[in-house]
TORGU-615017 format. One record per residue: residue number from 1; chain; y negated, x, z of N, C-alpha, C in turn. Coordinates in Angstrom, 2 decimals. Layout:
<recs>
<n: NUM	chain: A	n.v: Y	n.u: X	n.w: Z	ca.v: Y	ca.u: X	ca.w: Z	c.v: Y	c.u: X	c.w: Z> $
...
</recs>
This chain:
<recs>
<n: 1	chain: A	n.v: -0.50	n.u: -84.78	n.w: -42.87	ca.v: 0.28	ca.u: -85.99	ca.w: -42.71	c.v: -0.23	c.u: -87.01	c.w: -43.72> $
<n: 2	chain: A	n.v: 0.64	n.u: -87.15	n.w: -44.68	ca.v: 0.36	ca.u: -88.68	ca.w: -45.46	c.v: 0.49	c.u: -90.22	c.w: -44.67> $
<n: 3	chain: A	n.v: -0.33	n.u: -90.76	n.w: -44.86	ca.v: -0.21	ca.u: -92.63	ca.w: -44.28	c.v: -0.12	c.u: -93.28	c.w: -45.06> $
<n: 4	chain: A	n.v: 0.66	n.u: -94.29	n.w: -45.22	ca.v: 0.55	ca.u: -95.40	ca.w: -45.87	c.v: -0.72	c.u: -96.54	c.w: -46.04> $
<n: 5	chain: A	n.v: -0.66	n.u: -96.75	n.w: -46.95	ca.v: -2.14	ca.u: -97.80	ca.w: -46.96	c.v: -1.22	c.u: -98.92	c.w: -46.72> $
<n: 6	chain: A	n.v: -0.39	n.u: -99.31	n.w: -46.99	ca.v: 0.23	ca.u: -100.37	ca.w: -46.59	c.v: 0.84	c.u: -100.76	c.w: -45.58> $
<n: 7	chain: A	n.v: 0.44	n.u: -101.85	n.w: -44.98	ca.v: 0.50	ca.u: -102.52	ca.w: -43.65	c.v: 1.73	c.u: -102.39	c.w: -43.40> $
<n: 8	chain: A	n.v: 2.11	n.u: -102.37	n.w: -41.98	ca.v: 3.82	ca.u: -102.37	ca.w: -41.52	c.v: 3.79	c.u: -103.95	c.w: -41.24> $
<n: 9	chain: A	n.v: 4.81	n.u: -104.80	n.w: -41.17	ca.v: 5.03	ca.u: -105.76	ca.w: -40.70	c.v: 5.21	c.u: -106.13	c.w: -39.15> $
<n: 10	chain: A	n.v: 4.77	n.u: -106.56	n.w: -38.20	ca.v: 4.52	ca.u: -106.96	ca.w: -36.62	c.v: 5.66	c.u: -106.74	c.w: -36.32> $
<n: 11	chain: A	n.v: 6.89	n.u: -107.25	n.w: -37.22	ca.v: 8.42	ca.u: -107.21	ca.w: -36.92	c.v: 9.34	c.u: -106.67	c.w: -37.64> $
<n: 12	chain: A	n.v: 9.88	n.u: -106.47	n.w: -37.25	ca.v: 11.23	ca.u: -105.27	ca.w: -38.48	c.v: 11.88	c.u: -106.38	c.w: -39.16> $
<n: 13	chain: A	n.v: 12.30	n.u: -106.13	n.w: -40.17	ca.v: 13.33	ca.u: -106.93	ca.w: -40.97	c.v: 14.09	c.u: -108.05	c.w: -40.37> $
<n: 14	chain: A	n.v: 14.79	n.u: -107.26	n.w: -39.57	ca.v: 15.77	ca.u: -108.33	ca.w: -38.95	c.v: 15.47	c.u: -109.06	c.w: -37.37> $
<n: 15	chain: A	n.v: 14.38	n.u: -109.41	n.w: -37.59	ca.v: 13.88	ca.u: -110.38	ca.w: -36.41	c.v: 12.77	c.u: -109.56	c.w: -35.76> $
<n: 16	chain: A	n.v: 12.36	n.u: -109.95	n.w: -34.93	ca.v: 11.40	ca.u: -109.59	ca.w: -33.37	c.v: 12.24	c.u: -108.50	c.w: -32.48> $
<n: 17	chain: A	n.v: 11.53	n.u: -107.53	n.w: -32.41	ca.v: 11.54	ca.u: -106.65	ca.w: -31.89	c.v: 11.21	c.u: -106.44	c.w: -30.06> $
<n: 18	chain: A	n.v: 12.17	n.u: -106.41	n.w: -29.39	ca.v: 11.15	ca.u: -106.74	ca.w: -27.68	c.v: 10.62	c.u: -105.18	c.w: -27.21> $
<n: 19	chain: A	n.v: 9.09	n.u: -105.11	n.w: -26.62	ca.v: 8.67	ca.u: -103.73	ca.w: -26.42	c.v: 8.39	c.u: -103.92	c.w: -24.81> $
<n: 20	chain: A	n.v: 7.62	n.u: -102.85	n.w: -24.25	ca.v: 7.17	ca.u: -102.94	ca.w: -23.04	c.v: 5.93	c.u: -102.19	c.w: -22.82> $
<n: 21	chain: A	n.v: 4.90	n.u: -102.65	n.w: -21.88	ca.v: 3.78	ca.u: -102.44	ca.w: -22.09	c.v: 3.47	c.u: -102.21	c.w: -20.34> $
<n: 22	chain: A	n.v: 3.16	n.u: -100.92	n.w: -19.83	ca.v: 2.44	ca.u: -100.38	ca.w: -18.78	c.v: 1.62	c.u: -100.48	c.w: -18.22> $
<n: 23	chain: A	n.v: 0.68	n.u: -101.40	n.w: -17.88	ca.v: -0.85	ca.u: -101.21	ca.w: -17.96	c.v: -1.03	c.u: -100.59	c.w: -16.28> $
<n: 24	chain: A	n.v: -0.19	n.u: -99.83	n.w: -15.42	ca.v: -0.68	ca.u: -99.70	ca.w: -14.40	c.v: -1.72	c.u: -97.90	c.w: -14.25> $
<n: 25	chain: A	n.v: -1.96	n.u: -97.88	n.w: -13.22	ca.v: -3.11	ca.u: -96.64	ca.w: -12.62	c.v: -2.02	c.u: -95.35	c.w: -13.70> $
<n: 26	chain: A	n.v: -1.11	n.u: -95.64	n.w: -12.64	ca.v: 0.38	ca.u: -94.48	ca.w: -13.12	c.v: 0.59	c.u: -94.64	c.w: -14.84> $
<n: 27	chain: A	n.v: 0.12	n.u: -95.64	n.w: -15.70	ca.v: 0.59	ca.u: -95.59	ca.w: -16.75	c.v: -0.73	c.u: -95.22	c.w: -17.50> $
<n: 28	chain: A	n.v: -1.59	n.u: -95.46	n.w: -17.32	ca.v: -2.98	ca.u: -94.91	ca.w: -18.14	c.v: -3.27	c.u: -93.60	c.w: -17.99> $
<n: 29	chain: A	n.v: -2.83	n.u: -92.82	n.w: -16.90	ca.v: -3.26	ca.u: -91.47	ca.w: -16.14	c.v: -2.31	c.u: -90.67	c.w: -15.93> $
<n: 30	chain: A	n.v: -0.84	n.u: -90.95	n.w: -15.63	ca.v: 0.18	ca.u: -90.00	ca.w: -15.55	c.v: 1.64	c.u: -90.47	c.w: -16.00> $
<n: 31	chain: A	n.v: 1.87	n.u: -91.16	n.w: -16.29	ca.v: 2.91	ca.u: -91.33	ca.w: -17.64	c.v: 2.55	c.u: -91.00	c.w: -19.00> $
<n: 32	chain: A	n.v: 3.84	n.u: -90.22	n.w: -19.32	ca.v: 3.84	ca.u: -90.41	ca.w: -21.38	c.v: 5.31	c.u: -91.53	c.w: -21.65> $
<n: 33	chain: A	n.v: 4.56	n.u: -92.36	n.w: -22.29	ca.v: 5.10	ca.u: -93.21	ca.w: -22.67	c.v: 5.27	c.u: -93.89	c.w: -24.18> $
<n: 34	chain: A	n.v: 6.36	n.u: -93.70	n.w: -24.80	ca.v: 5.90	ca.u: -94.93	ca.w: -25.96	c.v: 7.04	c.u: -95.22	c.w: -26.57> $
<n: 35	chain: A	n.v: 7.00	n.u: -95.54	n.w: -27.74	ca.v: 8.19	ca.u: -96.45	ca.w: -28.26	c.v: 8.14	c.u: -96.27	c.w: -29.76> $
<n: 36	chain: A	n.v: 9.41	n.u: -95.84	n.w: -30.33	ca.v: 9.33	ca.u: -96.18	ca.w: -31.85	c.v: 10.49	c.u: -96.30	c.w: -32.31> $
<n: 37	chain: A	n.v: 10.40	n.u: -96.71	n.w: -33.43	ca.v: 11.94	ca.u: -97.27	ca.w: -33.83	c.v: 11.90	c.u: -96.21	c.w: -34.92> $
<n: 38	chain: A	n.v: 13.02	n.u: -95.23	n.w: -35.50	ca.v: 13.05	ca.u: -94.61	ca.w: -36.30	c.v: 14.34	c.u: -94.71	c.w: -37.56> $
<n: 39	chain: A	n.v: 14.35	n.u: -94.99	n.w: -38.48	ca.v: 15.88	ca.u: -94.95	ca.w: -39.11	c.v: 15.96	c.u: -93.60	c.w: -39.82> $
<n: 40	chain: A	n.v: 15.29	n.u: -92.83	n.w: -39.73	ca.v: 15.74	ca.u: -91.53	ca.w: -40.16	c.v: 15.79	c.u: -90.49	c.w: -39.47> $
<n: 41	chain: A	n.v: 16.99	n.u: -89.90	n.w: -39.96	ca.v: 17.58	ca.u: -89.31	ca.w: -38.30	c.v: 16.30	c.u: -87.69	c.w: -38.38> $
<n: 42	chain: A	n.v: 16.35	n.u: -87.59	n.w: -39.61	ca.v: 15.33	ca.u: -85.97	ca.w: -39.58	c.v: 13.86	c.u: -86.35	c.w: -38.85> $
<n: 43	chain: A	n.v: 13.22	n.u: -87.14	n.w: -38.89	ca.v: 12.46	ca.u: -87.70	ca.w: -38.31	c.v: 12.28	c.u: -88.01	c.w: -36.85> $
<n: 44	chain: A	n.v: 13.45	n.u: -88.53	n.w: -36.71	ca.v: 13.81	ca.u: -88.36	ca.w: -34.80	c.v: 14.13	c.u: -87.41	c.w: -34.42> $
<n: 45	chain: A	n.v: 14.40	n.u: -86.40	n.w: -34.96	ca.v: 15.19	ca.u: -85.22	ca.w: -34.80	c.v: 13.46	c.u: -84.46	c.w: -34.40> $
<n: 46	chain: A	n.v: 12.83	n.u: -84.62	n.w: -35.46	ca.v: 11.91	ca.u: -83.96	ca.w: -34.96	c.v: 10.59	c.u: -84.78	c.w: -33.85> $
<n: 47	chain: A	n.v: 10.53	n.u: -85.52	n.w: -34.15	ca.v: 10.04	ca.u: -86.21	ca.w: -32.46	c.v: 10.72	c.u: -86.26	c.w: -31.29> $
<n: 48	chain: A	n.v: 12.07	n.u: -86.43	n.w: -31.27	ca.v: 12.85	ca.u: -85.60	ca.w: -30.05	c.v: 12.17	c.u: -83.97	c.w: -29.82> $
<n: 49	chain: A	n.v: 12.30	n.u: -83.40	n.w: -30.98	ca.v: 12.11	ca.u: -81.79	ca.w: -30.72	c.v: 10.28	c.u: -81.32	c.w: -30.26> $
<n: 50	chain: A	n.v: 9.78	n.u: -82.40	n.w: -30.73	ca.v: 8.63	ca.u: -82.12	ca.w: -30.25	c.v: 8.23	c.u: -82.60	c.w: -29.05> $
<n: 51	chain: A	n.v: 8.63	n.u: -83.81	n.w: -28.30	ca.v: 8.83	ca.u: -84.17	ca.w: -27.11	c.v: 9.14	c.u: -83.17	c.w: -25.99> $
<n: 52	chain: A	n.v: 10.17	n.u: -82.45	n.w: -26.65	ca.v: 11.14	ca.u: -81.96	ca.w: -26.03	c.v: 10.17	c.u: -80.20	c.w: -25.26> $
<n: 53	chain: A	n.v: 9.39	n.u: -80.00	n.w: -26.51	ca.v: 8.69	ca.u: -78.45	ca.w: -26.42	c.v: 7.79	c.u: -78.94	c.w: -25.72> $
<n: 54	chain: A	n.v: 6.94	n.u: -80.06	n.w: -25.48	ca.v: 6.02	ca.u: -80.44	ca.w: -24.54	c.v: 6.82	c.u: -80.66	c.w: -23.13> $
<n: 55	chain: A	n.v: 7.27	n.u: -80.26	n.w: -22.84	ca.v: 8.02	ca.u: -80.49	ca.w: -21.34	c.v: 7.27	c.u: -79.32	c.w: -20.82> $
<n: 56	chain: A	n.v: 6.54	n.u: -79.49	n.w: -19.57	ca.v: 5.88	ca.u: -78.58	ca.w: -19.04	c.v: 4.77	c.u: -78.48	c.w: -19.00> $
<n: 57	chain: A	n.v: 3.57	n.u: -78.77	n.w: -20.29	ca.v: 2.48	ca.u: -78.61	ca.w: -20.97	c.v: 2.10	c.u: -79.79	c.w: -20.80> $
<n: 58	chain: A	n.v: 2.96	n.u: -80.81	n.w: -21.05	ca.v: 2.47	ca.u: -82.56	ca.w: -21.43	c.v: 3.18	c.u: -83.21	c.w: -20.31> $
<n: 59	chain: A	n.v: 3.81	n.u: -83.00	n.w: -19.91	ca.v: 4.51	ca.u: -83.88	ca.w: -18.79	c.v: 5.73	c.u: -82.93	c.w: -17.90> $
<n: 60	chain: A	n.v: 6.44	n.u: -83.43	n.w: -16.86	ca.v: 7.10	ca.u: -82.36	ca.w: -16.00	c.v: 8.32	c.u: -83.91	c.w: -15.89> $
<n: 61	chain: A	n.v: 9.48	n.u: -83.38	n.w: -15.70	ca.v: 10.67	ca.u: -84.18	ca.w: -15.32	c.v: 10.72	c.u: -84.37	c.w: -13.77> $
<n: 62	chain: A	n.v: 10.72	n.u: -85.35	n.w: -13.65	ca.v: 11.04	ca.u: -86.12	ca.w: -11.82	c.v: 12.36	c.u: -86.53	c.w: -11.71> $
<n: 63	chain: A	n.v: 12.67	n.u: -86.51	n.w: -10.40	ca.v: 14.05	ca.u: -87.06	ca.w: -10.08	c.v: 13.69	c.u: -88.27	c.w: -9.72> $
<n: 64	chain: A	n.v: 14.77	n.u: -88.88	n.w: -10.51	ca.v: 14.72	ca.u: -90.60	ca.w: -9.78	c.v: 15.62	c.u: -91.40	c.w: -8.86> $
</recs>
């Protein structure tokens, strides 16, 4: 994986971004959780798909 040395900006282009932040028992210990903004679809495509193969291994689906 290549990184950028260069800093991302706190906020995307077009303004402030609103996120959400977990801090409970359930979110440190048994939630997967996170957030990203992606504009390229091959890219989401494959973090969907890798999400997706961890079902089972990394986390299990609940009814809500």
């Amino acid at each position: 994986m290549v990184r950028s040395q260069r800093r991302a900006p706190p906020f995307s282009s077009s303004g402030p971004r609103p996120t959400s932040a977990n801090f409970s028992y359930s979110a440190e210990n048994r939630n997967v959780e996170f957030g990203i903004l992606v504009r390229d679809s091959a890219l989401a495509t494959s973090v969907e798909a890798m999400m997706t193969n961890k079902h089972g291994s990394l986390y299990e689906l609940i009814n809500a």
